[in-house]
N, C-alpha and C positions, 0 to 999 in steps of 0.2 A: 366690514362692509357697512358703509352707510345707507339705511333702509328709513321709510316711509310705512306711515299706517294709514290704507284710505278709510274710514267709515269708523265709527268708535261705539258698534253698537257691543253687542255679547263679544262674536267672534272679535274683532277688533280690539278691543280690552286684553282677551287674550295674547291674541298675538301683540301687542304693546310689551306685555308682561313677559312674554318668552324672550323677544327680542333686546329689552335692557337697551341696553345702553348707545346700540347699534340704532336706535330710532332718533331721528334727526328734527322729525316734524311730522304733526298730525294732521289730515287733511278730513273734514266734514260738512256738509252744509248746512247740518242744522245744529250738531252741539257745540254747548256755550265754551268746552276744554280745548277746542280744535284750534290748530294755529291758520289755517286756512279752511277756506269753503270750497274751492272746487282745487283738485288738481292740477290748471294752467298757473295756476298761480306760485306754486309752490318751485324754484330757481331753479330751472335744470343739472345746475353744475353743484349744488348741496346734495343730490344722493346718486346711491347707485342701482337702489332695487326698492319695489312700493311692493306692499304687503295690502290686496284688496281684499275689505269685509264687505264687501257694497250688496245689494240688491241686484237682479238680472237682467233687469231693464237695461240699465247705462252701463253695462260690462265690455260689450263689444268696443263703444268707441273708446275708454277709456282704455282699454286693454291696445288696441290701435295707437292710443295718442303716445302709451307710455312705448312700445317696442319701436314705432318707428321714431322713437328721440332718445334709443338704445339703451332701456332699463329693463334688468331681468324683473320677472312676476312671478308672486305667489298669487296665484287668485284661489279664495274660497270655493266649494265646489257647489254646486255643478256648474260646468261653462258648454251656455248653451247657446245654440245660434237656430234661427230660424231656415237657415242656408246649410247645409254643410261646405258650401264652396268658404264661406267667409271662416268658417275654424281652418281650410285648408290655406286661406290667406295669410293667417295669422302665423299659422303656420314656416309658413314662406317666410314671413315679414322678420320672425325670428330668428329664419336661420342665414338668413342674411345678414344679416345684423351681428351675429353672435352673440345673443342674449338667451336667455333660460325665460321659458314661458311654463308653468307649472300650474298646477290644477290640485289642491288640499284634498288630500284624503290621507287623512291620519291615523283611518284605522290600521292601513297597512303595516305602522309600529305599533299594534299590538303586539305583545311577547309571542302569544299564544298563534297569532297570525303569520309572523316571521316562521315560527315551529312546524304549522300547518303546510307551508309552502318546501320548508326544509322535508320535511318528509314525504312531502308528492314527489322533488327532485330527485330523493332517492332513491326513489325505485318499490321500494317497503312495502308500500300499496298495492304493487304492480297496477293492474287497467283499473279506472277507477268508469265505475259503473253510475253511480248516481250520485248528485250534490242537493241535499237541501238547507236552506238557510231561513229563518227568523230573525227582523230585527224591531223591535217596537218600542216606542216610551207611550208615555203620557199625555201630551204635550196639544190634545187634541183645541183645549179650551182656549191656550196662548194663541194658536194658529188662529182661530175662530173670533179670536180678537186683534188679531195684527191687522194693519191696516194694507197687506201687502200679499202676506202669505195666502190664505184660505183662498187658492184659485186654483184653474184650470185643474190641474191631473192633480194636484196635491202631494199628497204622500208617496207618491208614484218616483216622481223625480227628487224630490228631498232626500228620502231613506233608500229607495230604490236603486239609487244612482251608487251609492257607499256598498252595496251588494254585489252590482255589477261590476267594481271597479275591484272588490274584491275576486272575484271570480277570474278576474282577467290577472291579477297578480297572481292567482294559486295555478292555473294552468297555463301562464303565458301564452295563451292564445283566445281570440273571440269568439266568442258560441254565440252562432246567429238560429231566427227563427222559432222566436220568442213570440209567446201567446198570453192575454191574459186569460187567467182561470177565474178571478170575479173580484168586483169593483164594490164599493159601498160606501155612501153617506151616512154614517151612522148619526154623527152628531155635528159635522160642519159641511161648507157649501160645495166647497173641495171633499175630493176622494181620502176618504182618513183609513181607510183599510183595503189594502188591495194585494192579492195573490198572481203570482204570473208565474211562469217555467217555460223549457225549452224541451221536444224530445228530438234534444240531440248526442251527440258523444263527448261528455257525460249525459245523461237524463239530469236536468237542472230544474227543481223548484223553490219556488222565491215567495217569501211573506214578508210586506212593509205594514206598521200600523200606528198611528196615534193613539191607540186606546187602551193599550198597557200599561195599566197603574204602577205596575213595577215593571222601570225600563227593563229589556232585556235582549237579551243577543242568543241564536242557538245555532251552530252547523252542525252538521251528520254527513258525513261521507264514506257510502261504501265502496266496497274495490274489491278485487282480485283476490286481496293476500289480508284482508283486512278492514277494519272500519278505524274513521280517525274522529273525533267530539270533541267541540268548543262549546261552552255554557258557561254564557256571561263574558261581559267586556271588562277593564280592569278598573276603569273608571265607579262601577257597578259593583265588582267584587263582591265575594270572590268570585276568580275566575280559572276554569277547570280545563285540562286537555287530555282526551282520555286517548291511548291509541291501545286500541287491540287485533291480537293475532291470531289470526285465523288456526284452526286448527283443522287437516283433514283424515279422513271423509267426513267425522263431525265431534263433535265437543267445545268443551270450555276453553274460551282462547286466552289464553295468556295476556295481563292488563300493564298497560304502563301510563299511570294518572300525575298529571301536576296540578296542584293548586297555587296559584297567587293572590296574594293580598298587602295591594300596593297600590300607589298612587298612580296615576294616570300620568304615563312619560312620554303618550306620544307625542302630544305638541312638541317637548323640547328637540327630541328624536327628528322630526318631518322639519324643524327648522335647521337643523345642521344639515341635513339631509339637502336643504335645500341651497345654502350656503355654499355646499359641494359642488352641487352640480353647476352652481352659476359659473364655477372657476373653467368646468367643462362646456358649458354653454348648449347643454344639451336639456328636452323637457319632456312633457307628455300628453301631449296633443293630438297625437295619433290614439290616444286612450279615451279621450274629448270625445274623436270623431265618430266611435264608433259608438258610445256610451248615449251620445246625442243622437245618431241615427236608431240604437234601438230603442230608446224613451221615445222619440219623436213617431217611429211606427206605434209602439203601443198606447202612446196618449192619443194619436187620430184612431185609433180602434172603441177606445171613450166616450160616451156622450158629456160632453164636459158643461155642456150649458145646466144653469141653474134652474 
């Protein structure tokens, strides 16, 4: 597959690097390595699919230019729209077309998160009663210096977003009904630490932060028949899954722990991944829609002005 890289900033580098050889041309409009500046530019009939690192601003059209002139898309996450009718457009625009419109969340190739999902499927758990997740770095100071980032909701939709996207992969289905529990500028103009959950089925509580000096990631999910623990991403390592088994009426339940310590495969993983599904022409947009309608309620719940 001949692929495209738009924007060559972090993310963009990367996915350059994953993709090898499969990249055809880089497209940027301000770095000096890019072989174009805007997208029109770049020959229609040299690729087959663009790999967007862009900013959220120019998403929407650009995402339009490329599906309706039938190129599959990786776009970086979050894809968000001011409309949800125009995610439902694109939607459309897609599947008309028969092209793969895709939305990057790479954590879902964590090892540890494939695992997670494996044993919800299973049953193991039986009713799973409560989800809480943690996910936080550092990174409050680079935000606070970007010329782009430190706005609106902040941390809300950046980290936010990879939590609720996770959620929707571990119980294939959407938990509406989401509240934030409490917002804070601690150190930038945007929101750098914020708590939200749902009391729904499961009971879902969510913590996003910029101000964890040591990145880090934590789930806990109780149930039925059991609890399942993630602590730590693999990029971060180590990284642990503990599942234990209930024992009744009470006692020590029986442990079953993994540790890894490895390099970080999801990029490679979410690009063959995505390689795949172009051949099916299928994507996930409907994960978009929802992921955008509930940030979009709880960032108008925000005082977001400065």
């Amino acid at each position: 597959m001949r692929v495209i890289v738009v924007g060559l900033g972090v993310q963009g580098n990367k996915r350059q690097a994953v993709a090898g050889k499969d990249v055809v041309a880089t497209v940027d409009p301000v770095h000096p390595q890019a072989q174009f500046k805007s997208i029109e530019e770049v020959p229609l009939e040299s690729y087959d699919a663009a790999l967007l690192c862009i900013p959220d601003e120019p998403k929407m059209a650009i995402l339009e230019y490329l599906l309706s002139n039938k190129k599959h898309l990786l776009v970086e996450k979050p894809l968000f729209a001011n409309r949800q009718e125009d995610l439902v457009r694109l939607q459309k625009l897609a599947q008309q077309n028969r092209v793969t419109c895709y939305t990057a969340y790479n954590h879902r190739f964590e090892p540890h998160f494939i695992r997670m999902k494996e044993l919800i499927d299973s049953g193991r758990l039986g009713k799973i009663y409560s989800i809480r997740m943690y996910y936080g770095n550092g990174t409050a100071r680079l935000v606070r210096d970007s010329a782009w980032r430190d706005q609106g909701a902040g941390v809300l939709p950046d980290l936010g977003s990879h939590l609720l996207d996770t959620l929707n992969f571990w119980l294939s289905k959407p938990i509406e009904g989401f509240k934030i529990f409490s917002a804070n500028r601690f150190e930038n103009r945007a929101f750098d630490q914020v708590s939200f959950g749902a009391n729904a089925d499961p009971i879902v509580q969510l913590e996003v932060s910029l101000l964890s000096w040591r990145n880090h990631f934590y789930a806990d999910i109780y149930a039925e028949k059991g609890t399942a623990h993630i602590q730590s991403l693999c990029k971060w390592g180590p990284s642990t899954f503990t599942f234990r088994d209930r024992k009744l009426p009470s006692g020590r339940p029986d442990e079953e722990s993994v540790t890894l310590v490895q390099l970080d495969s999801t990029w490679e993983l979410e690009y063959e991944h995505f390689k795949k599904i172009c051949l099916e022409g299928s994507g996930n947009i409907e994960n978009d829609i929802w992921i955008n309608r509930t940030l979009g309620n709880l960032s108008s719940s925000l005082n977001t002005s400065l």
